[in-house]
DRENTIKOL-237653 format. One record per residue (C-alpha): x, y, z; residue number from 1; chain. Coordinates in pm, 1 decimal, decimal comma. Layout:
N
((X Y Z) NUM "A")
...
REM end
This chain:
273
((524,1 -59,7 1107,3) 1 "A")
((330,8 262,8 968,4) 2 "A")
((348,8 611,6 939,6) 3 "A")
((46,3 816,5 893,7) 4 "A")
((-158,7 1150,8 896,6) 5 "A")
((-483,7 1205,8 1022,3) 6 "A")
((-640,2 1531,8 933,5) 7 "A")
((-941,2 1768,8 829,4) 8 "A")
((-990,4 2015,6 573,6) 9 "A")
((-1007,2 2370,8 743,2) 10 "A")
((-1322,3 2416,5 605,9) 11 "A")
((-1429,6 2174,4 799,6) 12 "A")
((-1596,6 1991,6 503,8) 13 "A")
((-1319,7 1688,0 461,0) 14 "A")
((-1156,9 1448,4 685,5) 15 "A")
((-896,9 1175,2 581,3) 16 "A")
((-564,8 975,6 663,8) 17 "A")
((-284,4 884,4 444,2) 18 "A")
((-47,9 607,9 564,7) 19 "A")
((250,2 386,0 421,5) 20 "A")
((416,9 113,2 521,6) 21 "A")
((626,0 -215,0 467,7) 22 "A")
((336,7 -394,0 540,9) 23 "A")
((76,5 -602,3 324,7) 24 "A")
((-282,7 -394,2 246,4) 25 "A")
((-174,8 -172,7 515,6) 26 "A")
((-536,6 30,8 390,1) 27 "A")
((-696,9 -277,6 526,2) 28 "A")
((-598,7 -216,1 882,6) 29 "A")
((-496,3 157,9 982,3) 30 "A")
((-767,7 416,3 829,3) 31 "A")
((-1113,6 507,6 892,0) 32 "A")
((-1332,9 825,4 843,2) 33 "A")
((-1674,0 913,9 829,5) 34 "A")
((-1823,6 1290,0 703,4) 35 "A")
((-1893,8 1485,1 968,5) 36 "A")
((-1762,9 1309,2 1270,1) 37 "A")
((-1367,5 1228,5 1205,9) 38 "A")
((-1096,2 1021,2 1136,5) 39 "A")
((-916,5 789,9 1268,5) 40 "A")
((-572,2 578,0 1236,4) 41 "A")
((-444,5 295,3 1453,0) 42 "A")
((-105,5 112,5 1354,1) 43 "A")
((210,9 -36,0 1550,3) 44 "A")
((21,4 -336,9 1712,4) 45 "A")
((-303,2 -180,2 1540,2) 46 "A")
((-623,6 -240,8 1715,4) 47 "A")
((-880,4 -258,1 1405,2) 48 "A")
((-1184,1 -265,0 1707,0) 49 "A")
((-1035,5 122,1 1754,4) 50 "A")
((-1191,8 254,1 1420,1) 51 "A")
((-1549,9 141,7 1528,4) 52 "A")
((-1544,9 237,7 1854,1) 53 "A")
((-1347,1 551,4 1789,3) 54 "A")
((-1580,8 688,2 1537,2) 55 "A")
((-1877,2 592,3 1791,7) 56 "A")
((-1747,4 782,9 2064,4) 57 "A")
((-1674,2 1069,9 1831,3) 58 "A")
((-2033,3 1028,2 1684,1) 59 "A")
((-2184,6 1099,6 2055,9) 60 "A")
((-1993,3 1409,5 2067,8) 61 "A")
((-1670,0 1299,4 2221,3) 62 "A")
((-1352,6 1474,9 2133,5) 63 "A")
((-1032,1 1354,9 1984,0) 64 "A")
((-869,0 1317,8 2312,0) 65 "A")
((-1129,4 1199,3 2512,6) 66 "A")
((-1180,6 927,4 2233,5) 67 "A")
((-823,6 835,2 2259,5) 68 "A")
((-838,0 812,3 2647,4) 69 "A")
((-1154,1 629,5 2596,9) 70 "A")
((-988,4 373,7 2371,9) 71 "A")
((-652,3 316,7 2529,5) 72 "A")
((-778,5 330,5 2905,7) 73 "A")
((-911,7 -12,3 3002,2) 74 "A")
((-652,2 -166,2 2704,9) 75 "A")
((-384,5 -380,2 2787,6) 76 "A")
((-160,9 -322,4 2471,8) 77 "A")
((-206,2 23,2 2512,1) 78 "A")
((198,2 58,0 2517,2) 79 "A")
((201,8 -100,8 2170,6) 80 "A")
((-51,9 108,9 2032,4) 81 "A")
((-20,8 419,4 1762,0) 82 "A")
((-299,1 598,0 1716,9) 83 "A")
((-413,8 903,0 1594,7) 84 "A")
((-726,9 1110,7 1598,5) 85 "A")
((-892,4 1430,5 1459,1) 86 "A")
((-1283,5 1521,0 1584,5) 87 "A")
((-1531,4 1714,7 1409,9) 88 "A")
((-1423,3 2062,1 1492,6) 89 "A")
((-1037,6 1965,6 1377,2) 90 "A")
((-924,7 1860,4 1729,3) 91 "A")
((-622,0 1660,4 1723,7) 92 "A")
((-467,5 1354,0 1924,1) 93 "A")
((-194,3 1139,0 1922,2) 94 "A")
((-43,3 849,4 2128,9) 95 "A")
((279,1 663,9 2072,6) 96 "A")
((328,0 353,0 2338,0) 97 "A")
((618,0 319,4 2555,1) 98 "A")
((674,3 -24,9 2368,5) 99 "A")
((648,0 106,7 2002,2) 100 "A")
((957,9 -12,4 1817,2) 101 "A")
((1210,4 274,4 1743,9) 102 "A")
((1156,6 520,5 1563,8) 103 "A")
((819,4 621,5 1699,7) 104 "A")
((650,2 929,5 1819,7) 105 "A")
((381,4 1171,3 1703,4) 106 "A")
((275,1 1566,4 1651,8) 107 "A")
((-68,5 1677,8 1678,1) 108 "A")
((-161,8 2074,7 1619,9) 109 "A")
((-513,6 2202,0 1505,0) 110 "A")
((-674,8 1973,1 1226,6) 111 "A")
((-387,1 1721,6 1201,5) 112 "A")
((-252,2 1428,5 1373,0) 113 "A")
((91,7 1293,3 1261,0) 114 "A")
((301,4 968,4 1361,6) 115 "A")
((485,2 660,0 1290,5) 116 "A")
((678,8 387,4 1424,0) 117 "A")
((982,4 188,4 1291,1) 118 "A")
((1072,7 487,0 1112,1) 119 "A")
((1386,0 588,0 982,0) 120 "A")
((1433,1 871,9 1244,0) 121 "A")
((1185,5 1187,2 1382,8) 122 "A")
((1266,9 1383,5 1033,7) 123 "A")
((988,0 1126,7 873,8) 124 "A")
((732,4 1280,7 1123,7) 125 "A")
((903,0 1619,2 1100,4) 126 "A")
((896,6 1635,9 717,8) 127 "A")
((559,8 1558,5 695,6) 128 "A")
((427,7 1848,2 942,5) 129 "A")
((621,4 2059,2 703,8) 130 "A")
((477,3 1954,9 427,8) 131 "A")
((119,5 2000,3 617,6) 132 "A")
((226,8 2356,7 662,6) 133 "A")
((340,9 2436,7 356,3) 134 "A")
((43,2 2340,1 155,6) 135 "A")
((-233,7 2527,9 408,2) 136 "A")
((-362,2 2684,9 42,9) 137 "A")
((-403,5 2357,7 -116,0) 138 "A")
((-802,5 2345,8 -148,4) 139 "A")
((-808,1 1903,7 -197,8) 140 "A")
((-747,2 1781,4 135,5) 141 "A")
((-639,3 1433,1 -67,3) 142 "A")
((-360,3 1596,0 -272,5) 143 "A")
((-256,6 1756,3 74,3) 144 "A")
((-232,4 1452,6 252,0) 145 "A")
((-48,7 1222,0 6,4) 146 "A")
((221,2 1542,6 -26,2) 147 "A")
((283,0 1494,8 368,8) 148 "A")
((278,9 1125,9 300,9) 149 "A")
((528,1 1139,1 25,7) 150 "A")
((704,2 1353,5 207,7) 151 "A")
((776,3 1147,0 487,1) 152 "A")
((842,0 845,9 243,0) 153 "A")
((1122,5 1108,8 67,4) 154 "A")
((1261,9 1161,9 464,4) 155 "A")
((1312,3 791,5 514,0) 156 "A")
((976,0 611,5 626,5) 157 "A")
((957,5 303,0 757,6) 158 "A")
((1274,6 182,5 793,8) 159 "A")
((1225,0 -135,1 658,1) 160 "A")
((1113,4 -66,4 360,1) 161 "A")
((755,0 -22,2 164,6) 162 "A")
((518,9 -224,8 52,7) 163 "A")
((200,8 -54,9 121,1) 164 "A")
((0,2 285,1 86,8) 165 "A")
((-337,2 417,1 137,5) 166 "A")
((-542,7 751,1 114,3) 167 "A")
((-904,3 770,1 266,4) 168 "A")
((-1092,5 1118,8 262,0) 169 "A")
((-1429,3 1149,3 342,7) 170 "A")
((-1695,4 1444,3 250,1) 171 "A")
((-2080,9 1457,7 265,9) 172 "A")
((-2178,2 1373,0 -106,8) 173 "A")
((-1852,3 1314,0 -227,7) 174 "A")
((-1926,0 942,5 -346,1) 175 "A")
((-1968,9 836,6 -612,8) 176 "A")
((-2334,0 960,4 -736,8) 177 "A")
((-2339,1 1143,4 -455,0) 178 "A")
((-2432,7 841,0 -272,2) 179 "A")
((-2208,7 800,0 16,4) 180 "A")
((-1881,5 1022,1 168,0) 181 "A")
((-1603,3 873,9 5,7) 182 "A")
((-1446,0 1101,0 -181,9) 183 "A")
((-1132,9 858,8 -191,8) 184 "A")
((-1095,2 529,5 -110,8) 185 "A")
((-746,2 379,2 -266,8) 186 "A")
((-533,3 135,3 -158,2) 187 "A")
((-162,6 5,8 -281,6) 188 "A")
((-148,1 -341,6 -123,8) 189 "A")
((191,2 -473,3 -232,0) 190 "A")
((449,4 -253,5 -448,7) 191 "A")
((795,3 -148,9 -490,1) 192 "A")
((713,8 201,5 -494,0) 193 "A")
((353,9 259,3 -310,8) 194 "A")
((348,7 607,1 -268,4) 195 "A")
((436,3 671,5 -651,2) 196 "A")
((167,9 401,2 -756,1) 197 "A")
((-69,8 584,7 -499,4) 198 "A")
((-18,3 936,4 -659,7) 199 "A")
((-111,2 757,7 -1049,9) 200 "A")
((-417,4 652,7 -864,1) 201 "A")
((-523,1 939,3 -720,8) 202 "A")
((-480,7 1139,0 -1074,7) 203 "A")
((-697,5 876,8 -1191,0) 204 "A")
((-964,5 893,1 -866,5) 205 "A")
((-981,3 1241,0 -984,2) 206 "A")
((-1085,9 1152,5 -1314,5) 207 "A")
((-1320,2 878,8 -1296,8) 208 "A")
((-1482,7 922,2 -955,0) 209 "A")
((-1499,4 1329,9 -886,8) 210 "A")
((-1759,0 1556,0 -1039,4) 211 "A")
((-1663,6 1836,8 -1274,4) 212 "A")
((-1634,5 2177,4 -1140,2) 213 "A")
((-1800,4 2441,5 -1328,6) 214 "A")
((-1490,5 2519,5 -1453,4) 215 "A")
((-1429,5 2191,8 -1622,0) 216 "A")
((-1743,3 2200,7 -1813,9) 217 "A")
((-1803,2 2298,9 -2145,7) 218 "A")
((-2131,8 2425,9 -2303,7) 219 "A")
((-2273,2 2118,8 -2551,1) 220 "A")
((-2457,3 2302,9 -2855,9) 221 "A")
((-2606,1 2150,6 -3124,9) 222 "A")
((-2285,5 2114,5 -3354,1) 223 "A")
((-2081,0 1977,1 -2995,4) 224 "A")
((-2357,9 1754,9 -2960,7) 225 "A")
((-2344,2 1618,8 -3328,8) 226 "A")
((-1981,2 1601,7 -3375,1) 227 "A")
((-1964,3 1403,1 -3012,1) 228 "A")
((-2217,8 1113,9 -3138,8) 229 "A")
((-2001,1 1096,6 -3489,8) 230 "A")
((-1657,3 1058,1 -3301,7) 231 "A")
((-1834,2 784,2 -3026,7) 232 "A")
((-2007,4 617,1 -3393,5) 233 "A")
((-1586,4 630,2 -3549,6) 234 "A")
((-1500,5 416,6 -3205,9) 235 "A")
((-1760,6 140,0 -3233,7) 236 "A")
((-2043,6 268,4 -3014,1) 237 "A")
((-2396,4 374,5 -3130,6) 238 "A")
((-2330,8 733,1 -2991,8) 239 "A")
((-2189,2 909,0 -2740,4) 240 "A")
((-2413,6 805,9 -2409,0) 241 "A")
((-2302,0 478,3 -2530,4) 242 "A")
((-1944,8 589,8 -2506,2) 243 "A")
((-1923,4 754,5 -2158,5) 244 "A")
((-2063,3 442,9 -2051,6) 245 "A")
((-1847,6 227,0 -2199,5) 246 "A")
((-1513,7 431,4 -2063,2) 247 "A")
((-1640,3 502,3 -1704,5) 248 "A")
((-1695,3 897,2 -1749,9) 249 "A")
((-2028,9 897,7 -1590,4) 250 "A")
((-1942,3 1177,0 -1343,1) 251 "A")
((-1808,9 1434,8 -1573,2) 252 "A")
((-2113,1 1433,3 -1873,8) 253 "A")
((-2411,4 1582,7 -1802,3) 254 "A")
((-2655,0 1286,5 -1750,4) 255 "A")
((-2934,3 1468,4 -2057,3) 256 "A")
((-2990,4 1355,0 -2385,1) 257 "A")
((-2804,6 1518,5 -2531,6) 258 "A")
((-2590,1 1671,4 -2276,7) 259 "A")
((-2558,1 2006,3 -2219,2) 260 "A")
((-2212,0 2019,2 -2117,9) 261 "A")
((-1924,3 1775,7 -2133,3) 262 "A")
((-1622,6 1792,7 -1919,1) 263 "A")
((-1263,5 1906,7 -2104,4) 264 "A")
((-1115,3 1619,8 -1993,3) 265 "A")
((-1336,7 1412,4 -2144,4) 266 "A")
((-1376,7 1622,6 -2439,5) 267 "A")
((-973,2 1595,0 -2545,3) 268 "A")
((-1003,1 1228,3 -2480,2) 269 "A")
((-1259,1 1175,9 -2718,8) 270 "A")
((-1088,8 1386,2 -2950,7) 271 "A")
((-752,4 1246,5 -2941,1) 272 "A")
((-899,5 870,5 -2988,0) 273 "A")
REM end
């Protein structure tokens, strides 16, 4: 029903899966990640139990294949299973059943686990690896793996059709307020076009819900500062704390009164209202 890719960053900082399917909230069943121990994704007749217990097992030190053996030995449905796995040091593993409806199979190389089932042929899982190759100097592991995903949505996908799309990437920090790992957590749960509508998202993710680098910042003086609260005043708020509250842009203003730098992004946006 699914095709998929499991992977870590190669800095070893990021793990995360991207899968699509013609299947409702397909996020809701196939991914899960956690910083610092790995990712996993189970579809065809997708065991959701497999994400807990796969994460445990790779939590206590267990690698990506010995988590998969773990998970698929003592399981009756095993030959209906997909699933793929990548361990803390980039390990890969994959498993396609002997019962998975056709097309279905799997790669797995260093840092990446690919497959898919009901697929329009082996270029879907093929076009993605190449995609995975091609963008080894991509530094965002999430714009990485939604390129293999669209990709192998381009090559065919599921052969029924789509519906459904999801990108989870996980990173020590990376939440929002530095709270928790998820760097990005978006799903597509029912859409003509999920892998488009999952691409607007993540433009957005990036936006909203990443901090600026130092790059993005720019130095608030005193004249910034003034000219910021008279533009937030001409939109209706008191000033311009009041404004980045009010539009969500909490992770790219520096959190003093007044700030001492504001993110370009921002900046044009306030600009252009």
């Amino acid at each position: 029903m699914t095709f998929s890719i499991v992977a870590r960053s190669p800095d070893g900082e990021s793990w995360g899966v991207a899968v699509a399917s013609k299947f409702l909230a397909v996020g809701s069943a196939v991914p899960a990640a956690v910083a610092g121990i790995g990712a996993l994704a189970t579809q065809a007749d997708a065991h959701v139990g497999f994400k807990g217990e796969g994460l445990a097992m790779l939590a206590d030190g267990a690698t990506a294949q010995v988590a998969l053996d773990r998970l698929l030995g003592d399981d009756p449905g095993r030959e209906h299973r997909q699933v793929g796995v990548v361990d803390v040091e980039g390990a890969a593993a994959t498993h396609t059943g002997s019962g998975c409806l056709p097309w279905a199979g799997g790669v797995a190389a260093q840092d990446v686990a690919i497959q898919g089932n009901v697929l329009a042929g082996p270029e879907v899982v093929e076009a993605m690896r190449a995609s995975w190759d091609a963008t080894a100097d991509e530094p965002v592991l999430a714009r990485r793996l939604l390129s293999a995903l669209r990709a192998g949505d381009e090559a065919g996908g599921d052969r029924r059709g789509r519906q459904s799309a999801a990108l989870l990437v996980v990173r020590d920090g990376a939440g929002y307020g530095g709270h928790d790992d998820l760097a990005v957590d978006l799903r597509v749960d029912d859409h003509e076009a999920p892998v488009a509508e999952l691409t607007r998202l993540l433009a957005l993710n990036d936006l909203y819900l990443t901090a600026s680098t130092e790059e993005e910042k720019v130095a608030v003086d005193a004249d910034l500062a003034a000219e910021l609260d008279r533009r937030a005043r001409d939109l209706g708020q008191p000033d311009f704390a009041s404004w980045v509250g009010s539009e969500n842009y909490e992770m790219r203003v520096d959190a003093a009164t007044p700030p001492t730098w504001v993110d370009r992004r921002v900046l044009a946006v306030i600009r252009g209202s």
